[in-house]
N, C-alpha and C positions, 0 to 999 in steps of 0.2 A: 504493500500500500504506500509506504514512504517514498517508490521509487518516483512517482506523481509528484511528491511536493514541491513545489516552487519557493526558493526562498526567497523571503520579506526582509531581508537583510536592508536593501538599499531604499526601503519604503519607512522605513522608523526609525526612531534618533538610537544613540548608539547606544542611552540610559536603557531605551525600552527594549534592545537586542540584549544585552547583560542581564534585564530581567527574563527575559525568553530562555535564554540559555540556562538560567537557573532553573528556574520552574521545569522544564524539558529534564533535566537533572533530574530534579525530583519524582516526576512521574517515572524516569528509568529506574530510581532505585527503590522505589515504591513494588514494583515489580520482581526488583532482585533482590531484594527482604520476603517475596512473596505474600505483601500486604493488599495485594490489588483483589478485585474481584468481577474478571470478567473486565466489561466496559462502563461499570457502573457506578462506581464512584468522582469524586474530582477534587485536585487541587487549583485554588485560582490564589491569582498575583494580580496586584495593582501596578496597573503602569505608570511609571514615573510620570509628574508634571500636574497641572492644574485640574485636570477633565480627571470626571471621576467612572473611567475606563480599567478594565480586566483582563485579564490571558487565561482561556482557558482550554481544557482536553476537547480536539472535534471526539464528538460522539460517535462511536467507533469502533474508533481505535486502541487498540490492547495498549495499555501503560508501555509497554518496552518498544510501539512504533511510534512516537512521540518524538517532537522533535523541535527546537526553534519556531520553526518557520511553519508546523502544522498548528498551532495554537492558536484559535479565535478569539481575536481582540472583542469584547464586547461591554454593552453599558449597564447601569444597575438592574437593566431590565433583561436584561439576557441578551438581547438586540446586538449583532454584528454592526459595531463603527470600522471597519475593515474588510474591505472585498476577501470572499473566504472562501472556497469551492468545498469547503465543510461546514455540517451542519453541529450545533450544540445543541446539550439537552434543558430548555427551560426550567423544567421541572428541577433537576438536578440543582443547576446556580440558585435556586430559592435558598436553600441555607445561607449559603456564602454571600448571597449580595446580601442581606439582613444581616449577618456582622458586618460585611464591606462597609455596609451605610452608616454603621451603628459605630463603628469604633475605627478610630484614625489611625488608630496601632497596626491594626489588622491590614499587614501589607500581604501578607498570607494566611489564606485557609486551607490547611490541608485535614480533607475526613475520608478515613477509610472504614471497611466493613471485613476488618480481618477476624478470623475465628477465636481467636484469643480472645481480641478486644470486644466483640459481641458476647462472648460466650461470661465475661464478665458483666457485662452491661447490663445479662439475663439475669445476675445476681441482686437482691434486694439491698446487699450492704458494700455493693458496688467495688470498689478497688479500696483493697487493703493494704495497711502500713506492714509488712510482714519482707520487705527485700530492700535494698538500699537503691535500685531503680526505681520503689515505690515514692519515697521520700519527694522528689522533685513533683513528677504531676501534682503528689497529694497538697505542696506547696500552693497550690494554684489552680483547685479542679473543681470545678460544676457540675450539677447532670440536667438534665432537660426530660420530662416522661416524654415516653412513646406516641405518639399520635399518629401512626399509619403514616404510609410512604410520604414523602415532603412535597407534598402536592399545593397545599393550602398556603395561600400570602396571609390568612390571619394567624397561623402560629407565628409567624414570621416577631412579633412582639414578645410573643411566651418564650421564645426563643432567646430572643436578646437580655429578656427581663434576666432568664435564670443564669443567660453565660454572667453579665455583669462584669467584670472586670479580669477576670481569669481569662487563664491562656489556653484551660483545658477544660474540656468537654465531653461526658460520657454520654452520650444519645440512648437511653437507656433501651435493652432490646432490639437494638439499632449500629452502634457501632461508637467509632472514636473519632475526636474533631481537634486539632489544635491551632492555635492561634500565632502567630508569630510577627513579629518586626519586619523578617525578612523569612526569605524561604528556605535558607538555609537553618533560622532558627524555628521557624513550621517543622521541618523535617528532623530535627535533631529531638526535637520536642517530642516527635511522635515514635522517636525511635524509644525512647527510656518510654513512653505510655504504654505500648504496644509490649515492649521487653517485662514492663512490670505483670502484664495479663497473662503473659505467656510463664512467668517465674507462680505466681498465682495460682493461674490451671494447675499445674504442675505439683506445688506443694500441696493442695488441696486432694488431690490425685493418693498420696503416699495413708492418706488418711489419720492422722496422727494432729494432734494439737500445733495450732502454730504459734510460735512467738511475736510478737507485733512489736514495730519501733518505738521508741517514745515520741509522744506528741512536741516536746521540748525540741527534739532533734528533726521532726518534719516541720515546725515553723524558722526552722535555723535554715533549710535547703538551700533554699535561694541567696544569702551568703555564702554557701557552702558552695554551690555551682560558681560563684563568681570567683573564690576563691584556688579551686580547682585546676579553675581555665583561664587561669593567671587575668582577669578581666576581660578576656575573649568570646566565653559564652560560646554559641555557638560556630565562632569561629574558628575552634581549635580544632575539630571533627572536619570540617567539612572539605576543606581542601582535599583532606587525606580520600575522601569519601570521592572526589571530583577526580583524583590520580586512578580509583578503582575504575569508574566509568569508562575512563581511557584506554586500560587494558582492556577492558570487555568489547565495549562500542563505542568508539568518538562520533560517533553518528548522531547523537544529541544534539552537537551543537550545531547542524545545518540547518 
């Protein structure tokens, strides 16, 4: 399918190709974490500048044929501001454009439906302090009830009400959402969300009592991650994560 794309390199400023490139990233390794599902998920990115414009998955395509130059630039409505010979799923951008609108942080949304992260979501007492990847989301996590598939613009408010300022989001029965700055810090985000569901299933599995972290030590996280990553955040990951890509496929960034 990739062999088609036409690249938009020389049609957009060179801020909104560095966001392209990243996003594209992300959806590649969205795929090689094996967090994808199908065609059914999305991550969207804000495009640099005044106009309050997105990039996001054509509807389609498998996370791993993604690429730059396939990504539908469009507006809070789902609507292509960019000739596209792909189509998006409206339905789908309802999440994402209600935090896009809602919070100025939110230069990324990244929500998947991985089994882990569902298979907690299905639990009443949601994600537990029980692993030291737990610590971080629990620093900063919400959940939102179920309302059947994201169809509706009125939850689009219940939505926003319950994320609030968090970065994280457990769609209960539904899946995992996180917030980020940038999309590097969406995806590094949802790498510890996603690792802590999967540590979770796992100890829950063995059947035996679990140990939980102290609440002391999950409100310290978020100094504890800045301290970590020497005040990098998630920039300390992510290059190294963008050298994997390039072994695998540099094809992302066409």
């Amino acid at each position: 399918m990739n062999d088609a794309v036409q690249s938009v390199r020389s049609l957009v400023s060179e801020a909104e190709w560095e966001q392209r490139v990243a996003l594209a990233a992300a959806y590649r390794l969205v795929a090689h974490f094996r967090w994808d599902d199908l065609v059914f998920t999305h991550i969207s990115a804000r495009v640099p500048g005044p106009e309050h414009h997105f990039l996001i998955n054509p509807y389609g395509f498998l996370f791993d044929e993604i690429t730059a130059s396939s990504l539908v630039k469009v507006d809070l409505h789902g609507a292509k501001v960019l000739d596209s010979p792909y189509d998006v799923n409206p339905a789908g951008f309802t999440i994402h454009s209600a935090i896009h609108a809602a919070r100025e942080d939110a230069q990324c949304v990244l929500h998947v439906h991985s089994l882990n992260g569902v298979a907690i979501a299905a639990q009443k007492e949601g994600l537990l302090p029980i692993s030291q990847h737990s610590i971080f989301p629990l620093s900063s996590l919400a959940y939102h009830d179920y309302e059947g598939v994201a169809l509706n613009e009125d939850e689009k408010p219940r939505l926003v009400e319950d994320l609030g300022t968090k970065r994280f989001l457990m769609l209960r029965n539904h899946g995992l959402l996180t917030v980020g700055r940038s999309v590097a810090e969406a995806f590094i985000g949802m790498y510890f969300f996603e690792s802590a569901c999967n540590i979770q299933v796992r100890a829950q599995a063995g059947g035996k009592d679990l140990s939980r972290v102290s609440e002391g030590i999950v409100d310290a996280a978020e100094a504890t991650w800045r301290q970590v990553t020497h005040g990098s955040g998630a920039g300390v990951a992510w290059p190294a994560l963008l050298r994997r890509l390039e072994r695998i496929d540099p094809s992302y960034r066409t």
